[in-house]
C-alpha positions as CSV (number, residue, x, y, z in Angstrom):
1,X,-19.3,5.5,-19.7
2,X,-16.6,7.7,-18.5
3,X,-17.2,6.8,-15.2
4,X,-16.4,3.3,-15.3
5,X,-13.2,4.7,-17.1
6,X,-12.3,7.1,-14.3
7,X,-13.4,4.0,-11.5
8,X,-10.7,1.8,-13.2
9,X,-8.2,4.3,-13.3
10,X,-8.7,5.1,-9.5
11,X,-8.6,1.6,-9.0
12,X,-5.1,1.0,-10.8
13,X,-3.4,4.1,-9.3
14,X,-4.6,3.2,-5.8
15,X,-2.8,-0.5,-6.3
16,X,0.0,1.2,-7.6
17,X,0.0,3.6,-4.9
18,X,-0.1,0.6,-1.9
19,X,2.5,-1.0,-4.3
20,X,5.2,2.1,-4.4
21,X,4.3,2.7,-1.0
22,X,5.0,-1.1,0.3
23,X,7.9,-1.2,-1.4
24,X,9.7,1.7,0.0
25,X,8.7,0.6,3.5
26,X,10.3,-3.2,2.9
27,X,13.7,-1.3,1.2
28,X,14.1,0.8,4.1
29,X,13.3,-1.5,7.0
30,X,15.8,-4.0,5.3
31,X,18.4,-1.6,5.3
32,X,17.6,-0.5,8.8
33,X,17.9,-4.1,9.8
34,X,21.6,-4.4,7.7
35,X,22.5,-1.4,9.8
36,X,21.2,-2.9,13.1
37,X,20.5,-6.0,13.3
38,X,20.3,-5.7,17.3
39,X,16.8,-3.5,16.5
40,X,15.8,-6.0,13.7
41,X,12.7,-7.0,15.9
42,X,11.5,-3.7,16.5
43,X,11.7,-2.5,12.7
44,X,9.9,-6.0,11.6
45,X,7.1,-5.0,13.8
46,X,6.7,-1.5,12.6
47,X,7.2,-2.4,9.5
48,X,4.2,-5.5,9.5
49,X,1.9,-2.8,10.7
50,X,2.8,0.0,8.7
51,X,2.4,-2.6,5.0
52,X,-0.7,-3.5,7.2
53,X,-2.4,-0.1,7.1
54,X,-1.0,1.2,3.4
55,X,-3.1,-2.4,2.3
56,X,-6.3,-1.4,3.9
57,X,-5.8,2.2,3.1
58,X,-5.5,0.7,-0.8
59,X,-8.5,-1.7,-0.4
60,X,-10.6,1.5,0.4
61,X,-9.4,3.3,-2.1
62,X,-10.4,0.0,-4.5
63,X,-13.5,-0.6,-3.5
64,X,-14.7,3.1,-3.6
65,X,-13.3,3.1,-7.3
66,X,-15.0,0.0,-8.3
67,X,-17.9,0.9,-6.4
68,X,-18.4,4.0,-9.2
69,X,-18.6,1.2,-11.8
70,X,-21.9,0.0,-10.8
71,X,-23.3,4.1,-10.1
């Protein structure tokens, strides 16, 4: 029983975490790119990959969680 409880908190704070975390990453390479807008390709790219691996990073970090439900 508290398992599952402690799975589905994991699971919550790791979409919170990838949330928080792309968040910050979007604020900052927006004001990067309202700073200079001359390096706006460069920061888009960065940032793409950077959201890319905090979302996998998160979908581990689900699927281990929710993977204790069923344990």
């Amino acid at each position: 029983m508290t398992t599952g409880i402690f799975g589905a908190i994991g699971a919550g704070l790791c979409a919170i975490g990838a949330g928080i975390g792309i968040g910050k990453i979007g604020s900052s390479a927006l004001e990067s790119m309202a700073r200079q807008p001359e390096a706006a390709g460069k920061i888009q790219s960065a940032m793409i990959l950077s959201a890319a691996l905090i979302e996998a990073t998160a979908l581990f970090g689900v699927v281990v969680s929710l993977m204790s439900l069923s344990a």
